[in-house]
DOVO-118888 format. One line per 5 residues: number of its first residue (from 1); their letters; for each residue x, y, z of C-alpha. Coordinates in steps of 0.02 Angstrom, whole numbers, plus 50000, padded with zeros to 5 digits. Layout:
<atoms>
NUM> a> X Y Z; ...;
</atoms>
This chain:
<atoms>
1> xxxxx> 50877 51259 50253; 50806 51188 50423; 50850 51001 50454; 50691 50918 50521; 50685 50883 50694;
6> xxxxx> 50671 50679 50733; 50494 50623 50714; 50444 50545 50867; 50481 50654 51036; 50400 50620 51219;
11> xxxxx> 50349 50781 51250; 50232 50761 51089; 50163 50592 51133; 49969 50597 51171; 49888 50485 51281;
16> xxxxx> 49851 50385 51149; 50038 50328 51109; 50061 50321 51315; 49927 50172 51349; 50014 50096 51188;
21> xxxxx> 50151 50099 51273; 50136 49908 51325; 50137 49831 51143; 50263 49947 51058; 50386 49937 51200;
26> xxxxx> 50398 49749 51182; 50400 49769 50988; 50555 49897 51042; 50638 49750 51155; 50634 49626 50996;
31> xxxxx> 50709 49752 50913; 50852 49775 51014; 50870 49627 51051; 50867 49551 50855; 51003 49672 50836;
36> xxxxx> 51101 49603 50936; 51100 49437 50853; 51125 49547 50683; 51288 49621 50754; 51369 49448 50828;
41> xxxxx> 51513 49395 50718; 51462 49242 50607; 51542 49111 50555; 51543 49204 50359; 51509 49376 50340;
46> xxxxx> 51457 49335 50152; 51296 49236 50211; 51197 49375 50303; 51062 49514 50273; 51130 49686 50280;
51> xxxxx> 51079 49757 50113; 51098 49924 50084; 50975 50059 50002; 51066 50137 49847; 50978 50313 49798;
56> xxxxx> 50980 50407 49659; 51172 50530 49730; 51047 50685 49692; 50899 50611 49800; 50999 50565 49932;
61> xxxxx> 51064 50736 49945; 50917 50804 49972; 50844 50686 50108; 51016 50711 50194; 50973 50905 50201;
66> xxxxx> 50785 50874 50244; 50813 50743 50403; 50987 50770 50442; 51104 50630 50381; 51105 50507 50531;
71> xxxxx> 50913 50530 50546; 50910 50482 50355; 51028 50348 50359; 50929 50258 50518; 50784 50286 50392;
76> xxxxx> 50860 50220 50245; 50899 50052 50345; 50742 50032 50414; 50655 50031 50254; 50763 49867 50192;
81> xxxxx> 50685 49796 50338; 50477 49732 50372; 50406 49799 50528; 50413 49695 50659; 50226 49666 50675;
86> xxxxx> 50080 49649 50567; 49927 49750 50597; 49749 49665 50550; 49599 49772 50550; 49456 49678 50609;
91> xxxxx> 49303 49691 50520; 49184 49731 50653; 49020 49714 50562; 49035 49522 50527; 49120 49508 50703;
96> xxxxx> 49228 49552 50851; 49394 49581 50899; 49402 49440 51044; 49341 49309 50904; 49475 49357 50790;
101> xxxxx> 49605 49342 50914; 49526 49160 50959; 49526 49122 50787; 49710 49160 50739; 49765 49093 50896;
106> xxxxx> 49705 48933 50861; 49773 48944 50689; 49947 48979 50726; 49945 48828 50880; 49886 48735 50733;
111> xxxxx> 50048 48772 50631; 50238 48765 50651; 50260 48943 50604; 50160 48989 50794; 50292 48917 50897;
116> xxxxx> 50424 49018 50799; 50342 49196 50863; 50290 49149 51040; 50362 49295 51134; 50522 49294 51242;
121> xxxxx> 50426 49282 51400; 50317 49131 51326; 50172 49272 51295; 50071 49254 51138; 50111 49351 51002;
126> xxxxx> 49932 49423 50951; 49847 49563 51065; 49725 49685 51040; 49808 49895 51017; 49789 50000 51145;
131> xxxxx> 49768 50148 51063; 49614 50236 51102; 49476 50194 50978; 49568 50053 50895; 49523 49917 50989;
136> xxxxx> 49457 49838 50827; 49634 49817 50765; 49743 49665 50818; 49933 49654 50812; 50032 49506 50783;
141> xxxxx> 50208 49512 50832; 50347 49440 50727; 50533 49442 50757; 50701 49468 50658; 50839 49492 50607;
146> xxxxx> 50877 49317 50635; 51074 49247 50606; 51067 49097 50491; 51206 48977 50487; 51189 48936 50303;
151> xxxxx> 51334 48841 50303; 51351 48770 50467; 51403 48569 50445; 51422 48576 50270; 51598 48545 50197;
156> xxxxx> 51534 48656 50022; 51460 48811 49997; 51256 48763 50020; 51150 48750 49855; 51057 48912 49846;
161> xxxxx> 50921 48982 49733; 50922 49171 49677; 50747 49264 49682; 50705 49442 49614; 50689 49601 49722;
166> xxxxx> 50506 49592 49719; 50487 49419 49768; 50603 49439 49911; 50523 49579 49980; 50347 49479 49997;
171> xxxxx> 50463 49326 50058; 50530 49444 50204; 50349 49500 50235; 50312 49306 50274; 50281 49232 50101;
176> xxxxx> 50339 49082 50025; 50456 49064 49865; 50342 49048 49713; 50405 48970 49536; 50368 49145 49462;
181> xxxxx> 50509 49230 49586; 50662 49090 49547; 50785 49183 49430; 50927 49041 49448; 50995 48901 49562;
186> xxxxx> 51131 48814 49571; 51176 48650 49462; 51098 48487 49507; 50962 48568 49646; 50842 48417 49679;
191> xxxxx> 50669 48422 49762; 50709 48391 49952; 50874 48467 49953; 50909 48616 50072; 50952 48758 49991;
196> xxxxx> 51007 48958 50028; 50898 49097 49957; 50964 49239 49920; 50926 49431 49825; 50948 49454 49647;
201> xxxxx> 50976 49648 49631; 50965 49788 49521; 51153 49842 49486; 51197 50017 49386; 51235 49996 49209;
206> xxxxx> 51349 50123 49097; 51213 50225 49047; 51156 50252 49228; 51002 50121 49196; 50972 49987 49321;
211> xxxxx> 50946 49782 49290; 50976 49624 49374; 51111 49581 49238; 51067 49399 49223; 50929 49298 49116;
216> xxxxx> 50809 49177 49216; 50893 48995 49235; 51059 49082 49253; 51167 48933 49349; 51256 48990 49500;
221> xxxxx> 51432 48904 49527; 51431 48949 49715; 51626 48986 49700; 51709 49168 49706; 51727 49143 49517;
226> xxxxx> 51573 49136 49477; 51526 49324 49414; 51355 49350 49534; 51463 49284 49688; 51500 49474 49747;
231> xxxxx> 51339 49521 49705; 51259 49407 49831; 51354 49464 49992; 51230 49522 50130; 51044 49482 50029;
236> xxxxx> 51022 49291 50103; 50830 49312 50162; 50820 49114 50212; 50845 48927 50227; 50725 48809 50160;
241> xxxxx> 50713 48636 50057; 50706 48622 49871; 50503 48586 49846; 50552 48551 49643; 50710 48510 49557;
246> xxxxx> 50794 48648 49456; 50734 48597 49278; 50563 48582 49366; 50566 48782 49437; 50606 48833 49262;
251> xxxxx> 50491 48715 49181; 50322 48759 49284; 50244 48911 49290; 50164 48906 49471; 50180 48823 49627;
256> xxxxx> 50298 48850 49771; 50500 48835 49728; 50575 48833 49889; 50499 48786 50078; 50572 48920 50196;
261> xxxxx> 50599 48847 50381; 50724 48966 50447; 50684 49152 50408; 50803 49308 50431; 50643 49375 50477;
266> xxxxx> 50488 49293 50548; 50298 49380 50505; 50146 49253 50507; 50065 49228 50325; 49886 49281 50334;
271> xxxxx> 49874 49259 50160; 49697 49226 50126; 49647 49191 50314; 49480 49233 50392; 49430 49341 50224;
276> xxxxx> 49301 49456 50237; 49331 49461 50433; 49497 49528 50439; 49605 49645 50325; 49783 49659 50322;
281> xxxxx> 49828 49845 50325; 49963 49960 50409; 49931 50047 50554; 49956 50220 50477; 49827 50191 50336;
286> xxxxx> 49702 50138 50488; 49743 50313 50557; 49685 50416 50407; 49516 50330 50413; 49495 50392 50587;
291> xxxxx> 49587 50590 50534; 49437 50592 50412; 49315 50569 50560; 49169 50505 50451; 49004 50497 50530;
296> xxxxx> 48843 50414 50503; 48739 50458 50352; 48861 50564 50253; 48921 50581 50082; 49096 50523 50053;
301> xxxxx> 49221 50528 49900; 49392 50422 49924; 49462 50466 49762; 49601 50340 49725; 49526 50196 49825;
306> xxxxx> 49580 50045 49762; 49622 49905 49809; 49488 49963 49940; 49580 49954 50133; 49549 50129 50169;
311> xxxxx> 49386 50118 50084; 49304 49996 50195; 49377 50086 50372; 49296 50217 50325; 49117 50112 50297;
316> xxxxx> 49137 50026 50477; 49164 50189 50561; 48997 50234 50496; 48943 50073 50528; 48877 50043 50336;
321> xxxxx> 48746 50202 50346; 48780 50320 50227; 48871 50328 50053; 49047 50317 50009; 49085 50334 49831;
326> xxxxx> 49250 50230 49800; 49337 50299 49633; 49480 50232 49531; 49560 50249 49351; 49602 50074 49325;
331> xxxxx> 49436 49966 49296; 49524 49815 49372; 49546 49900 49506; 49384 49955 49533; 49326 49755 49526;
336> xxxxx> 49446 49729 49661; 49371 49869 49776; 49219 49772 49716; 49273 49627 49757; 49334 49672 49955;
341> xxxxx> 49179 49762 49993; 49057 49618 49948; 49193 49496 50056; 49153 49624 50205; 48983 49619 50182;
346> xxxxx> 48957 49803 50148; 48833 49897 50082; 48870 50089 50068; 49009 50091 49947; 48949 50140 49775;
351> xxxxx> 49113 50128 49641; 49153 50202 49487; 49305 50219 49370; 49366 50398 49364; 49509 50488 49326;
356> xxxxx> 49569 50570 49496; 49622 50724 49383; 49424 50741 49303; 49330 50708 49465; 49244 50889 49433;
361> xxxxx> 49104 50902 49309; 49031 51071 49288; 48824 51059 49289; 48720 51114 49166; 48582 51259 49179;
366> xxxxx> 48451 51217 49266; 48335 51250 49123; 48414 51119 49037; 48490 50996 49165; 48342 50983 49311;
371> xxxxx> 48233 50819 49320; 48120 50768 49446; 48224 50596 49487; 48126 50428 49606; 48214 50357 49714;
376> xxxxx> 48146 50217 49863; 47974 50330 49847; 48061 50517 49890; 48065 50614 49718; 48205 50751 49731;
381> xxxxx> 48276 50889 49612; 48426 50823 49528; 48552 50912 49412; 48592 50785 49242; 48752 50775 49296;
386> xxxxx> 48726 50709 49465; 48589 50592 49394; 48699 50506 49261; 48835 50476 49399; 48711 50379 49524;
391> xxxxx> 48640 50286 49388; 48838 50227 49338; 48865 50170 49492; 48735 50040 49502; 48741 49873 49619;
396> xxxxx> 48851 49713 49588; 48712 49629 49537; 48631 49742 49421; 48795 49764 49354; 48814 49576 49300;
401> xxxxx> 48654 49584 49221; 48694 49708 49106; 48858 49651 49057; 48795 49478 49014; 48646 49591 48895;
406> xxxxx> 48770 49705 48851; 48879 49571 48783; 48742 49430 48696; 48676 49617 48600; 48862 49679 48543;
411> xxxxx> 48879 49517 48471; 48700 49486 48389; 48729 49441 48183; 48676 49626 48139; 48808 49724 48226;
416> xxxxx> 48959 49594 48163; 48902 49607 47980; 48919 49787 47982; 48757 49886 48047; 48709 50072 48033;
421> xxxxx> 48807 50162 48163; 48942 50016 48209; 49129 50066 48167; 49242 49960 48104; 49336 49930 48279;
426> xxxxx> 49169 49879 48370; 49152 49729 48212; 49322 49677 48254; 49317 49689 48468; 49141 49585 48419;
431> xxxxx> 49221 49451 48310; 49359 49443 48425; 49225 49406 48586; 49142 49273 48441; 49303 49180 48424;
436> xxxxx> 49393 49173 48602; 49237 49193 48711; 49209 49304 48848; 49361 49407 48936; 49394 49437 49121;
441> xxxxx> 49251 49575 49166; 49113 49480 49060; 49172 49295 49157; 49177 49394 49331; 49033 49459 49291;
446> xxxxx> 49088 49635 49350; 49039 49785 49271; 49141 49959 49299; 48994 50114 49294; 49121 50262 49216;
451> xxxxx> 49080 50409 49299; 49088 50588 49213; 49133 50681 49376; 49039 50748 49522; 48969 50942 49523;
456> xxxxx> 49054 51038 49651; 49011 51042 49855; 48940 50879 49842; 49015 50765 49953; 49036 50804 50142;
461> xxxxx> 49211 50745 50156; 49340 50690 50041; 49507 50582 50054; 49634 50596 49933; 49756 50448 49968;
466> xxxxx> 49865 50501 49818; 49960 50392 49688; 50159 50432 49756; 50315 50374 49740; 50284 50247 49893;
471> xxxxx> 50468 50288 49971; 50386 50233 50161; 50345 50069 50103; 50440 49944 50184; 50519 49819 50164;
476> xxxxx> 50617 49900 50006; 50786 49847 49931; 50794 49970 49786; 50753 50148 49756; 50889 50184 49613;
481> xxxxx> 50763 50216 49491; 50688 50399 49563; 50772 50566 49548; 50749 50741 49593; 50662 50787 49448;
486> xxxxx> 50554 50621 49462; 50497 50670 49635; 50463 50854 49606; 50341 50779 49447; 50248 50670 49597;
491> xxxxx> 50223 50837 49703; 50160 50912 49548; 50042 50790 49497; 49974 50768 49683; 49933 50941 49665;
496> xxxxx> 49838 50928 49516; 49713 50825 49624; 49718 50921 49756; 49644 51061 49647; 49489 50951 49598;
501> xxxxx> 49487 50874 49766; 49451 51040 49886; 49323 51086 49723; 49230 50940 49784; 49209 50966 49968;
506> xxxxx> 49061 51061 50046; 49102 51218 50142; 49128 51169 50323; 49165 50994 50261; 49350 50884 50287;
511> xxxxx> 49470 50849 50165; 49613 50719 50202; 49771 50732 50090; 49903 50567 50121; 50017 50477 50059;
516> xxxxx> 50160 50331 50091; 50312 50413 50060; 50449 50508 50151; 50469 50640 49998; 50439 50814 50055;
521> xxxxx> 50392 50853 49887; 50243 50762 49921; 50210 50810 50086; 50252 50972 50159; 50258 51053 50001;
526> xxxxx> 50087 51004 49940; 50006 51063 50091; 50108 51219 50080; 50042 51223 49897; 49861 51198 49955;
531> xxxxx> 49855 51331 50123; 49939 51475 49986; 49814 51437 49858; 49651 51391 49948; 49643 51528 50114;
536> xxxxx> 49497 51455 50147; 49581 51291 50180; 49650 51280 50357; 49752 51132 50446; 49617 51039 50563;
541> xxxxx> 49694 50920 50723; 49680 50739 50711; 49639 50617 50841; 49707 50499 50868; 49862 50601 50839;
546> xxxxx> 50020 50448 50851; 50133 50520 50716; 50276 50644 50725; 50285 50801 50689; 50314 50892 50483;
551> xxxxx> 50480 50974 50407; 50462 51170 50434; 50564 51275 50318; 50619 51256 50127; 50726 51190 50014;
556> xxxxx> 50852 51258 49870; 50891 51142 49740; 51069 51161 49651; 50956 51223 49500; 50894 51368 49588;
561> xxxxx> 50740 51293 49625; 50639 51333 49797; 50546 51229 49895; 50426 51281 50026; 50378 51164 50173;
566> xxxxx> 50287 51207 50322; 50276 51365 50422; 50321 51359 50598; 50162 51299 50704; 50091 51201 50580;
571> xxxxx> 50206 51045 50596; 50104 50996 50747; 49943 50988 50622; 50006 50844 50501; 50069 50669 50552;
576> xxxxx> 50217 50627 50507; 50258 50435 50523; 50442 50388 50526; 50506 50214 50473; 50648 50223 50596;
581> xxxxx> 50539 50284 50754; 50479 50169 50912; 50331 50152 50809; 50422 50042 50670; 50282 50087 50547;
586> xxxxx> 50301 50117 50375; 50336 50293 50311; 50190 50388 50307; 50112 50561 50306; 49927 50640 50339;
591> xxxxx> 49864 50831 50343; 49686 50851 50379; 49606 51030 50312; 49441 51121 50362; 49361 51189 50222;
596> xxxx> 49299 51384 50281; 49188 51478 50156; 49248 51481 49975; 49199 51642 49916;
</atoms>
């Protein structure tokens, strides 16, 4: 097997990554010097944050073979940790990048939080990227690893509170402790007092499952006895003050538990801030927006869209002319994409709930399927299939209309006392909507058109930003739960869509295949999977082009099992983004393909 070579080399830097040279070199400098605060001897070694990312003895194998194991075990710390920046994508139809940067200037002055990430040199921390083409994206710089003297003046261990995984992960992101995150405290915790927060994690059991091996309200001791002390060591994310009493953060169900003032790692909250003019996103998932190259007036599919990010870069590239269908399985998650694109104030995204894995409908014959169709005063030829997918996907609106008539005529008197043609599960669903009133879609007033698929070549371009394993997202403090087999099953899967997306595309159109994880399976061998099956796929180059270079080679599994990555000269097609590189991005990957004639 070939090791992969490291991600990020000079010599394969474009222009773009050289006049963004300014902004990443400083992030590198906080970096550096953060470590060295990390690596200065404290005053306890027990009250620190070094976790460390357990994997799965099989998995880890195999990443060691794929990157080489200091290349994996630089990437496997840098995933425990945020990057050091946050990335906001301006929305440049409501305004301007300038205004935003006014805007969130004034809002961090405005707060204690700014002072903490005013640069080294007294520099603010927000500035436009200098990437070529992103000028509409803004970067806010944050800082950590930070040492913490928990215990500094305090002649007893210091009263801490023990959160979950996930809720530490958002705190180290820049969130707050919420009531819903506290799994236990120590005894006699009041509101004001200053308390430690530490990591709750997922330990191996006998059977080789994973759990956090404590109920909620679980009372810490704070002494080596107590049986979570050992567990503890290294996970302390933060000092803060008490904002409710013990019995109160088991007692409530919302509100925020703890106040954190001194961070292990410092990232601004922009937690509901300037919405609809910004949107949080990473910098990688701004890239495949641009790899797909969208232009004015064409017909787009992104066919796992939600919660909508990618989505609506795509619509300001085209500056809202055009039509991008946004598709999703979950009908929640189609409100959501809803939701964001009404917020943004756009107008070309049409949704519709579909299974990624029956986006392809095969039309009917003509004889039976063609109807002359009006639509804004042009009458056009348009196969039944293709008509009953536009009418789904109908506006917000119209949508709310129809779920309000929808609902008042499912639960008229002759429908709940048993009418012709009503089952006996639409009498109950009715009786139930009688009896606790209306549920979340009828309230919203959303309404989810289900498509039956889309006939093949329609759409000029198509992104598949497939479901994964999300290995590249960062930060992350477990991984114990995949395996080999469980990410050969996600490579599998992927390719399943794969095999409805390129049915989808028009010949000479663009298909973009990503995902946020640093599983080959995923990566290298799907697009290995799609350039053997499809010849008239090719790999198409991508501008801007910031990411490193793909694994070339294969891979044989103990179980005899082969598989193929890229060939050599193709690495230089996909993007390959690398936790652990100057970048400090989350893991990442994006292949762009050409689609030649099919027959």
């Amino acid at each position: 097997m070939s090791k992969a070579r490291v991600l990020l080399k000079p010599s394969l830097l474009t222009t773009c990554l050289t006049r963004a040279t300014t902004f990443f070199s400083s992030v590198s400098q906080l970096r550096s010097i953060s470590h060295q605060m990390e690596m200065e001897p404290s005053d306890s070694e027990r009250y620190c944050y070094d976790p460390v990312l357990r994997w799965n003895p099989q998995v880890e194998d195999y990443f060691t073979k794929a990157y080489g194991p200091d290349h994996f075990a630089r990437i496997s710390k840098a995933l425990t940790r945020p990057s050091s920046y946050s990335c906001i994508r301006v929305n440049t139809v409501k305004t301007t990048s300038d205004a935003v940067i006014e805007k969130l200037t004034k809002i961090l002055n405005d707060s204690e939080e700014g002072l903490k990430l005013v640069q080294p040199d007294g520099s603010s921390p927000i500035a436009k990227c200098q990437i070529p083409g992103l000028d509409y994206v803004v970067l806010v710089n944050g800082s950590g690893p930070h040492r913490i003297e928990y215990d500094s003046g305090l002649e007893i261990p210091p009263k801490e509170v023990l959160v979950s995984r996930k809720c530490a992960e958002a705190v180290l992101r820049g969130a707050q402790v919420y009531v819903p995150g506290v799994l236990a405290c120590t005894a006699h915790v009041e509101k004001g007092d200053a308390v430690a927060v530490c990591v709750a994690m997922e330990q191996p059991g006998d059977e080789g499952d994973w759990s956090v091996n404590m109920t909620r309200g679980t009372t810490l001791q704070g002494l080596s006895t107590d049986p979570y002390y050992r567990e503890r060591s290294g996970l302390y994310i933060g000092m803060g003050t008490a904002m409710l009493s013990r019995a109160g953060m088991f007692r409530v169900p919302h509100g925020i538990a703890v106040d954190l003032s001194n961070r292990v790692f410092r990232l601004p909250s922009l937690h509901n801030v300037l919405e609809g003019e910004i949107f949080l996103q990473n910098l990688p998932s701004i890239i495949v927006a641009h790899a797909l190259d969208p232009q004015k007036g064409e017909r787009i599919l992104d066919m796992c869209a939600a919660p909508g990010g990618k989505t609506t870069a795509i619509a300001i590239l085209m500056n809202d002319e055009g039509e991008i269908v946004a598709a999703d399985r979950s009908h929640n998650k189609v409100l959501n994409v809803q939701k964001l694109s009404a917020e943004m104030g756009l107008s070309c995204i049409t949704t519709c709930k579909l299974d990624a894995l029956k986006s392809v409908c095969i039309p009917n014959p003509p004889n039976d399927s063609t109807t002359i169709v009006n639509s804004d005063n042009n009458s056009s030829m348009t196969s039944h299939s293709e008509l009953s997918s536009r009418e789904e996907m109908t506006s917000l609106a119209s949508r709310k209309s129809k779920a309000d008539k929808s609902w008042e005529e499912n639960a008229s008197p002759e429908q709940t006392n048993g009418g012709n043609n009503v089952s006996q599960a639409d009498i109950r669903k009715n009786k139930g909507r009688l009896k606790n009133g209306r549920g979340r879609t009828q309230c919203q007033g959303g309404r989810v058109g289900k498509s039956q698929g889309f006939p093949p070549d329609s759409f000029d371009r198509v992104l598949l930003d497939a479901p994964c394993s999300a290995l590249g997202l960062r930060p992350r403090l477990f991984a114990g739960l995949e395996t080999v087999i469980s990410l050969r099953d996600h490579g599998r899967y992927q390719r399943k869509m794969l095999d409805q997306a390129v049915q989808l595309v028009r010949v000479g159109g663009i298909l973009v295949y990503s995902t946020c994880t640093i599983n080959p399976s995923e990566n290298e061998a799907v697009v290995r999977y799609a350039l053997d099956k499809y010849r008239f796929l090719s790999l198409a180059p991508q501008h801007p082009r910031i990411g490193g270079p793909g694994l070339v080679g294969r891979c044989e599994f103990p179980d005899g099992y082969i598989e193929e990555w890229l060939k050599p000269g193709e690495e230089e097609m996909v993007q390959k983004f690398d936790p652990s590189s100057e970048l400090d991005t989350i893991g990442f990957f994006i292949a762009k393909f050409s689609v030649g004639p099919k027959d």
